[in-house]
C-alpha positions as YAML, in Angstrom:
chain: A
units: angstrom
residues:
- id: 1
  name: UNK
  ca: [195.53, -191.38, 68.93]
- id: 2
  name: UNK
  ca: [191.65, -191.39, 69.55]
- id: 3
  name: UNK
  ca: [190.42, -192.13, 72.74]
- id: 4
  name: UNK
  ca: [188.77, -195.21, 71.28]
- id: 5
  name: UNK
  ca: [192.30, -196.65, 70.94]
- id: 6
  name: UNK
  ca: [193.61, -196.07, 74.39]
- id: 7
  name: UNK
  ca: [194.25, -199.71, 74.63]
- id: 8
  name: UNK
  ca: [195.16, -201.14, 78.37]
- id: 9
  name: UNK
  ca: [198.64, -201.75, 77.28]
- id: 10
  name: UNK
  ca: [199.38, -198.41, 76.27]
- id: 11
  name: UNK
  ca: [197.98, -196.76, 79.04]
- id: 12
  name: UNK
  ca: [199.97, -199.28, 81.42]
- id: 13
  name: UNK
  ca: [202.88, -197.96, 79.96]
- id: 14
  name: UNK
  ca: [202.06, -193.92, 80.86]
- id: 15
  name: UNK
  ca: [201.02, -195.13, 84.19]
- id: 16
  name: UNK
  ca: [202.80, -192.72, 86.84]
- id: 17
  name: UNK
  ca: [203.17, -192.85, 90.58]
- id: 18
  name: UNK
  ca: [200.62, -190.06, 92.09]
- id: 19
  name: UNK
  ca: [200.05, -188.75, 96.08]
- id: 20
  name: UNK
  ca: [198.67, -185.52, 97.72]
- id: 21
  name: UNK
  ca: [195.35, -184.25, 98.84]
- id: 22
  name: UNK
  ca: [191.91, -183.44, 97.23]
- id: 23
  name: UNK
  ca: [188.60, -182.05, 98.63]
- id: 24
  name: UNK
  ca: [184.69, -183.30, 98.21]
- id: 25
  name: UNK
  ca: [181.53, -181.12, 98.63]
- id: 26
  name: UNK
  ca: [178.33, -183.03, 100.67]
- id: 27
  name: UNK
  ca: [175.19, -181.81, 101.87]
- id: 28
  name: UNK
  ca: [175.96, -180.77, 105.48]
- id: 29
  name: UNK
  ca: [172.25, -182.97, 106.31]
- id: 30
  name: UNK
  ca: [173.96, -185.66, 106.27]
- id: 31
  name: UNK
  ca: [173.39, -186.26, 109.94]
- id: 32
  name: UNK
  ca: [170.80, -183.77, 110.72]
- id: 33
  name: UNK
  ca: [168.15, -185.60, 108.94]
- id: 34
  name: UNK
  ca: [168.14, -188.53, 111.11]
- id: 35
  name: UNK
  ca: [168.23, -186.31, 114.62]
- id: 36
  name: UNK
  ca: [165.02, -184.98, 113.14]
- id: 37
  name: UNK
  ca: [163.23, -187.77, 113.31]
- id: 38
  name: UNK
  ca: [164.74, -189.52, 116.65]
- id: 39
  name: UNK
  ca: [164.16, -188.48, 120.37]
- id: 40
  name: UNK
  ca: [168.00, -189.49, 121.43]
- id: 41
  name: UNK
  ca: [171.21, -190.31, 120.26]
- id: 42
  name: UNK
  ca: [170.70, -193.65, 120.93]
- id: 43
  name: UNK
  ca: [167.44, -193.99, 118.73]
- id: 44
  name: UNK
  ca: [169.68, -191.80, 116.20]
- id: 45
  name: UNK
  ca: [172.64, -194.70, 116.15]
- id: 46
  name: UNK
  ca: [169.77, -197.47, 116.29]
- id: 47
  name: UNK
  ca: [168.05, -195.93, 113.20]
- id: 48
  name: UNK
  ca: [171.01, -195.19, 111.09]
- id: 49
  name: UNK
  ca: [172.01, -198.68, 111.48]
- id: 50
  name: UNK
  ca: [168.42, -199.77, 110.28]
- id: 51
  name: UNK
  ca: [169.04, -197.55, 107.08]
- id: 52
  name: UNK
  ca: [172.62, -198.88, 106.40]
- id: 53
  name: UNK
  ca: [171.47, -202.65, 106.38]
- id: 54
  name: UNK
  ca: [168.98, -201.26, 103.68]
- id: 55
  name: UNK
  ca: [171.52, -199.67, 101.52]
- id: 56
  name: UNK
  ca: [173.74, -201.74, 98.40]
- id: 57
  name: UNK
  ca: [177.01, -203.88, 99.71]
- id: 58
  name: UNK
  ca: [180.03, -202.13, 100.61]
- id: 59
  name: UNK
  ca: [183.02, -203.39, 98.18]
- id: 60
  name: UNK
  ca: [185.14, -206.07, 100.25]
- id: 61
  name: UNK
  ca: [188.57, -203.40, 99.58]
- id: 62
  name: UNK
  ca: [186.40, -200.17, 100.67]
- id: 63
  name: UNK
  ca: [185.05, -201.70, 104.25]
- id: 64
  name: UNK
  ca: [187.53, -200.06, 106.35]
- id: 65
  name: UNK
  ca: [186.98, -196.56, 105.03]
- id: 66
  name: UNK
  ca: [184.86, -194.05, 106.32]
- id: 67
  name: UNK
  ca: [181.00, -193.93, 104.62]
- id: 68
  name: UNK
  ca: [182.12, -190.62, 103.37]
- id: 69
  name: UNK
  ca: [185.34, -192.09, 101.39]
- id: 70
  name: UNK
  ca: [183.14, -195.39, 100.52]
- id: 71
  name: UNK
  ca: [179.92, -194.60, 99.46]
- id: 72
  name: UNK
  ca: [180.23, -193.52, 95.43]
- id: 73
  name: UNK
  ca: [180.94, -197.31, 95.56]
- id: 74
  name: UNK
  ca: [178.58, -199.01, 96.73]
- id: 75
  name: UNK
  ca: [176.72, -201.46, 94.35]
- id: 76
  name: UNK
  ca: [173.71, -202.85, 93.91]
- id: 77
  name: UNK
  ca: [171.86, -200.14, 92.56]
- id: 78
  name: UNK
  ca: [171.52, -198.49, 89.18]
- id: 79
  name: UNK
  ca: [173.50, -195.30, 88.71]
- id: 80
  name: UNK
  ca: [170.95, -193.13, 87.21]
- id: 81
  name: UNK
  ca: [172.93, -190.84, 84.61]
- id: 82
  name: UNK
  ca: [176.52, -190.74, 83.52]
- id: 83
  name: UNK
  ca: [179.39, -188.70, 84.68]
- id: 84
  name: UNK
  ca: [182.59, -187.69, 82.97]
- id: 85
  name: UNK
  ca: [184.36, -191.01, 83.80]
- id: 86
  name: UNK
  ca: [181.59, -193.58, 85.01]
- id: 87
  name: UNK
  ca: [178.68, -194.52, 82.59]
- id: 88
  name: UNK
  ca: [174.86, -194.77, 83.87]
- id: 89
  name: UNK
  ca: [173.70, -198.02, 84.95]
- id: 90
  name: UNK
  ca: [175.13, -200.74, 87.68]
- id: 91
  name: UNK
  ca: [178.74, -199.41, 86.74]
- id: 92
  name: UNK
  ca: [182.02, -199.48, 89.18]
- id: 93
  name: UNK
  ca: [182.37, -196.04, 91.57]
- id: 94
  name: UNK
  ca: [184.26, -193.19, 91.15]
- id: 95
  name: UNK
  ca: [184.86, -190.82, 93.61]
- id: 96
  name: UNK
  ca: [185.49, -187.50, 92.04]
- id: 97
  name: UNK
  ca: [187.04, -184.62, 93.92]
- id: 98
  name: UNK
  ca: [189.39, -181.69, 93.44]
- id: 99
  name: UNK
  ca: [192.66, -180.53, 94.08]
- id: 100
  name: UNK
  ca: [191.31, -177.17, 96.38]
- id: 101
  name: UNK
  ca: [188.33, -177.17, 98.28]
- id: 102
  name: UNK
  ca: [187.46, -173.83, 95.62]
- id: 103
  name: UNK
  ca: [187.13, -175.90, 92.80]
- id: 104
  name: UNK
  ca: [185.30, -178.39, 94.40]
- id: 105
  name: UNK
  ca: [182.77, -175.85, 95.58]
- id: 106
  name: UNK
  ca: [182.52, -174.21, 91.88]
- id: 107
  name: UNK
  ca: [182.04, -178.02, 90.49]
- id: 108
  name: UNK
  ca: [179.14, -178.43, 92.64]
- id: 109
  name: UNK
  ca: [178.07, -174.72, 92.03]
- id: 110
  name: UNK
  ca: [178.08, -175.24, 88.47]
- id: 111
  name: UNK
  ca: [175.90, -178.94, 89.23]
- id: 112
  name: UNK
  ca: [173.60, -176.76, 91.62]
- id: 113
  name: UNK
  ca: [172.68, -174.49, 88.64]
- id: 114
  name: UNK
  ca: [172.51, -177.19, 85.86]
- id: 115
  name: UNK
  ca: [169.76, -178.84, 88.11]
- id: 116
  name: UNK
  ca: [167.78, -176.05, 87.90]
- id: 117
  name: UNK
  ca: [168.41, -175.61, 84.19]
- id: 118
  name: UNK
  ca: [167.00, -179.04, 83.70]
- id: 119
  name: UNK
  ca: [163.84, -178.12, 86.32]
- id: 120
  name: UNK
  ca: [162.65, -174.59, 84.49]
- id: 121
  name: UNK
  ca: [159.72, -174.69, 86.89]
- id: 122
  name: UNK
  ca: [161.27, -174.74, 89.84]
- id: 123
  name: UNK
  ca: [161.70, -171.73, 91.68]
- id: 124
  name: UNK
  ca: [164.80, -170.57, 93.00]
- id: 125
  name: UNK
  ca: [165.82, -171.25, 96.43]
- id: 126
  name: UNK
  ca: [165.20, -168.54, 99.14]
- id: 127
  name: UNK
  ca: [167.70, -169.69, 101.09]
- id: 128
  name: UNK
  ca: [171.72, -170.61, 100.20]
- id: 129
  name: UNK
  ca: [172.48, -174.67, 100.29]
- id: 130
  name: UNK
  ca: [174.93, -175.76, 103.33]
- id: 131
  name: UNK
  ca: [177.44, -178.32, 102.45]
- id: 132
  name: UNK
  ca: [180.84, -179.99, 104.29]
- id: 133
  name: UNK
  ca: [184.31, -179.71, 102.43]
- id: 134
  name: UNK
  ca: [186.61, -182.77, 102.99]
- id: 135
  name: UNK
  ca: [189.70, -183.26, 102.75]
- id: 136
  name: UNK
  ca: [191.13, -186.72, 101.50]
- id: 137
  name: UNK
  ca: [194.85, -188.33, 101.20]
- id: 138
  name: UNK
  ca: [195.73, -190.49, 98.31]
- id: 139
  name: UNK
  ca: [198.26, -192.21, 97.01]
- id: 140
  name: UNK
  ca: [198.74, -194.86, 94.00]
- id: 141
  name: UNK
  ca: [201.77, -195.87, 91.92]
- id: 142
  name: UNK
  ca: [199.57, -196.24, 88.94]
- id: 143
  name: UNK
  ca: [197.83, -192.85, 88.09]
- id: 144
  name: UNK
  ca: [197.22, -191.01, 85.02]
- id: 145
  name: UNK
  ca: [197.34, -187.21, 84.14]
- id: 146
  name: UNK
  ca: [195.32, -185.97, 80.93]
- id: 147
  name: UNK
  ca: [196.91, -182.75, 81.33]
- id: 148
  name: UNK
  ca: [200.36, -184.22, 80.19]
- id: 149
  name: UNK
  ca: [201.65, -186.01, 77.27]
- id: 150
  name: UNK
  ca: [200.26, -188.32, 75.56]
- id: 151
  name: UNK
  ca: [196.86, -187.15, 77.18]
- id: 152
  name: UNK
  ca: [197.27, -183.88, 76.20]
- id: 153
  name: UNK
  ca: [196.54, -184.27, 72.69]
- id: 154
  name: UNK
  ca: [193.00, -184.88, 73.45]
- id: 155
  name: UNK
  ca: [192.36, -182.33, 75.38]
- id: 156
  name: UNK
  ca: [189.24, -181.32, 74.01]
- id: 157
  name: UNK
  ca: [187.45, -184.43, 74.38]
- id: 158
  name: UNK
  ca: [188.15, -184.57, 78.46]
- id: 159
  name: UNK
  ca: [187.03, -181.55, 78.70]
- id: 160
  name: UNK
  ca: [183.95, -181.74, 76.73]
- id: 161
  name: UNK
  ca: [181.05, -180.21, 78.42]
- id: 162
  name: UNK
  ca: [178.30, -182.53, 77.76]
- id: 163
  name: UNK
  ca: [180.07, -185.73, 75.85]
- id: 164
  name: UNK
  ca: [181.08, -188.42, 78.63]
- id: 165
  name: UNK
  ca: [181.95, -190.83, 76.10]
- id: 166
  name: UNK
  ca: [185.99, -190.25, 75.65]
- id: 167
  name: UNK
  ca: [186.40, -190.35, 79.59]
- id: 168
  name: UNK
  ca: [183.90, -193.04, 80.09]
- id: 169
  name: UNK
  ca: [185.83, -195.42, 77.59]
- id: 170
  name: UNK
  ca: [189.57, -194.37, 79.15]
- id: 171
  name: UNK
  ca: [188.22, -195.20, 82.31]
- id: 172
  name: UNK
  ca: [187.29, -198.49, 81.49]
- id: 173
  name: UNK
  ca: [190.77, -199.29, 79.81]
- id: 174
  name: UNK
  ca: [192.34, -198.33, 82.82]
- id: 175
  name: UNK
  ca: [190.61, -200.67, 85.13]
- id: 176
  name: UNK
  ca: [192.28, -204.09, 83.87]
- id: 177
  name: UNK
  ca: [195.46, -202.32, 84.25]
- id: 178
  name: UNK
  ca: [195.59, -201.08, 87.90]
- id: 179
  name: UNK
  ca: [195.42, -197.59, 87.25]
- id: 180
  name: UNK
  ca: [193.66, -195.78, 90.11]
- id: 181
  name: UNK
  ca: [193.57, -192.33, 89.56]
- id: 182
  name: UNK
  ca: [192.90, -189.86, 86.73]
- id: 183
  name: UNK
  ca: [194.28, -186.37, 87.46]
- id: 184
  name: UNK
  ca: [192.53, -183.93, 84.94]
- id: 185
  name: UNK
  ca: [191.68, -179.91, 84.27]
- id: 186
  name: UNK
  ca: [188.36, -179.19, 85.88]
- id: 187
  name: UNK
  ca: [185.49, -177.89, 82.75]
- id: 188
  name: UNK
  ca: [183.69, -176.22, 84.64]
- id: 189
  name: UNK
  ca: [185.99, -173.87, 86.87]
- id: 190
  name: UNK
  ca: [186.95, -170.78, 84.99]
- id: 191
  name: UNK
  ca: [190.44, -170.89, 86.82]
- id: 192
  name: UNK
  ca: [193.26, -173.21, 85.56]
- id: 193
  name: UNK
  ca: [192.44, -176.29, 87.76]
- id: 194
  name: UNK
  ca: [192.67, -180.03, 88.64]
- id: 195
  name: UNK
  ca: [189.96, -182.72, 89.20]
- id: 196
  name: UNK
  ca: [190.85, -185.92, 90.42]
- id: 197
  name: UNK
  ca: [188.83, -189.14, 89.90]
- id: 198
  name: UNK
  ca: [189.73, -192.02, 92.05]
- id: 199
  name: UNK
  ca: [188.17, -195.63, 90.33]
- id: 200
  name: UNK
  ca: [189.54, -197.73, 93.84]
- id: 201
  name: UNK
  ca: [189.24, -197.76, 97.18]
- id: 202
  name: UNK
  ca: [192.85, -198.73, 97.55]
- id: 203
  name: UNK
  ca: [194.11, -195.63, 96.60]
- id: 204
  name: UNK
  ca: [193.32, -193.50, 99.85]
- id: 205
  name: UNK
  ca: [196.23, -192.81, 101.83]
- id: 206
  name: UNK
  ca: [193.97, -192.42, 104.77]
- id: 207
  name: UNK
  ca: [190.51, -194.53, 105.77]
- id: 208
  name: UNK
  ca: [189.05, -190.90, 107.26]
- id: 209
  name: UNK
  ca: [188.71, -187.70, 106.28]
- id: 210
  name: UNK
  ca: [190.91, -185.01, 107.24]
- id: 211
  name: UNK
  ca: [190.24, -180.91, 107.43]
- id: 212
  name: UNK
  ca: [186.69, -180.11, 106.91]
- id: 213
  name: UNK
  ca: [185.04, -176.62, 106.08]
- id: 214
  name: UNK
  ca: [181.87, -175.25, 105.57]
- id: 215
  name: UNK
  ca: [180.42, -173.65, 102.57]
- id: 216
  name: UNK
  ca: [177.58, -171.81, 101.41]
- id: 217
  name: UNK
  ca: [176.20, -172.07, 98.08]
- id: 218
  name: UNK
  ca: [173.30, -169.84, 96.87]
- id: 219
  name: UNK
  ca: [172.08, -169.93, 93.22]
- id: 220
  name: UNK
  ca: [169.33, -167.72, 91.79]
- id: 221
  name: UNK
  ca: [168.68, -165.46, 89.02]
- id: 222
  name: UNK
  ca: [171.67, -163.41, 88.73]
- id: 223
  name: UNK
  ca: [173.77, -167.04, 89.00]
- id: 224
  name: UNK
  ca: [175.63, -168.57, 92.06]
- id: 225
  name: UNK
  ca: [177.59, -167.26, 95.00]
- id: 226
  name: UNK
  ca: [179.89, -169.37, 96.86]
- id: 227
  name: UNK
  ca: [180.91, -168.47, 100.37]
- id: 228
  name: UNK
  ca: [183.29, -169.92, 102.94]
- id: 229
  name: UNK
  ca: [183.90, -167.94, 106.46]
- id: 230
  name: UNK
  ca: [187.19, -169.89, 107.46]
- id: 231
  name: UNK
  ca: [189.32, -169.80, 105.37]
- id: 232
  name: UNK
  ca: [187.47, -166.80, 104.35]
- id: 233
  name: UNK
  ca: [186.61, -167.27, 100.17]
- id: 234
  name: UNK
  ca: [183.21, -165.25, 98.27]
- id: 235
  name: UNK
  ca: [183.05, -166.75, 94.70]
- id: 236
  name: UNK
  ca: [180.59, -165.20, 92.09]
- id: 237
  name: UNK
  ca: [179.31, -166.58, 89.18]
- id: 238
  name: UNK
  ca: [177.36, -164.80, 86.95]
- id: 239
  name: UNK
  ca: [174.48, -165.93, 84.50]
- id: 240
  name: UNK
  ca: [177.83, -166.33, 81.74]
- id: 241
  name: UNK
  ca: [180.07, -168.30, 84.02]
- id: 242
  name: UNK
  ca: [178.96, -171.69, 82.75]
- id: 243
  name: UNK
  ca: [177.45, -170.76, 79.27]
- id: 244
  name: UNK
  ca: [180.19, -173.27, 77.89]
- id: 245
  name: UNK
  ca: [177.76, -175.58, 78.57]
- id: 246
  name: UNK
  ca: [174.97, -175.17, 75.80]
- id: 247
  name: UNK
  ca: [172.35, -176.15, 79.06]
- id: 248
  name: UNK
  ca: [173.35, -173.63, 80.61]
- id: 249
  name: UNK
  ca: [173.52, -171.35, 78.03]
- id: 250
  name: UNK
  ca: [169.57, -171.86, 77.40]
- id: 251
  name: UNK
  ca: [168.77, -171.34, 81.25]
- id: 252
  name: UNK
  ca: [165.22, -169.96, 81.76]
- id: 253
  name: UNK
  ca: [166.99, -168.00, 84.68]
- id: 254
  name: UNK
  ca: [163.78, -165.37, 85.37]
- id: 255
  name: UNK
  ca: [161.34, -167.44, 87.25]
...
């Protein structure tokens, strides 16, 4: 079966119950860049509320999360490029995370270095990026798992390093059907691992975050280095890590 003919009914009938916990990556600014620019904590509160008012509506069913769990679905604006399960344009969220907060720090590693693969001028950064780990709780009794039958026998096309367009077109069948979650093996870590992209709001367990964790993430000529002091975790890349991805691949990686 091509994933052009993953009707709704047939993927309503592989439709599994799913619960557990996944991690997210963020800038750690997220906060910072406000106090910059504010004399108090007052002021701070006052102006963050100015830029919330300014930002696209808040889905009715994702109001009671926190901005962390809610924000890859807010609408209103344009999403500018596609993802592996949400096409560009004004297009419902997904909130994509992983299974360990490892693989979520390689996925945004890997994202890191494709950004500077599409920006050959830009120098490399002298200093590593700092960014917050999350942990999230979900729960549905409608998910999906590519890595298991019937899924399974396209396992190429989820898995495809540039081509969306399987995923995207799933992810639409699923919608009309209730499914909330799509469990499936990260492309970009070179360990065995799971990705999880969650297309409601409805299906966290939790409206806040749980653990949280810092990381470090530098890239630069020799490739990317990922390190985390508690629980202690040094990830390295190399320039061949991601070469599976023909952007990659073609890096101009001595600038």
């Amino acid at each position: 079966m091509s994933s052009s003919t993953w009707t709704p009914a047939a993927l309503s009938s592989d439709a599994r119950p799913a619960s557990g916990r996944c991690w997210r990556l963020v800038e750690a600014q997220h906060h910072v860049s406000t106090a910059k620019l504010t004399d108090n904590s007052q002021e701070q509160e006052r102006l963050e509320a100015l830029l919330e008012r300014s930002k696209p509506a808040i889905p009715e069913e994702c109001r009671q999360l926190h901005y962390l769990l809610f924000t890859p679905f807010r609408y209103g604006a344009a999403y500018p490029r596609g993802s592996r399960f949400r096409r560009a344009g004004i297009t419902p969220g997904v909130f994509y995370a992983s299974e360990t907060a490892r693989t979520a720090a390689t996925e945004l590693a890997f994202y890191r270095l494709l950004f500077f693969a599409e920006s050959p001028k830009t120098p490399w950064p002298a200093n590593p990026g700092e960014f917050t780990a999350f942990a999230v709780d979900y729960r549905s009794d409608r998910s999906i798992d590519l890595r298991s039958p019937p899924f399974d026998r396209e396992s190429a096309s989820w898995a495809h390093p540039t081509n969306y367009e399987p995923c995207q077109q799933l992810a639409e069948a699923c919608r009309p059907v209730g499914i909330d979650i799509i469990r499936y093996a990260s492309a970009r870590d070179p360990q065995p691992s799971i990705n999880i992209a969650i297309l409601r709001c409805r299906a966290f367990a939790r409206p806040d975050p749980g653990d949280r964790q810092t990381w470090r993430i530098q890239v630069s000529q020799s490739g990317a280095r990922i390190i985390c002091e508690h629980p202690r975790a040094l990830l390295n890349f190399d320039r061949a890590a991601f070469a599976a991805d023909p952007r990659i691949a073609q890096m101009a990686w001595d600038r």
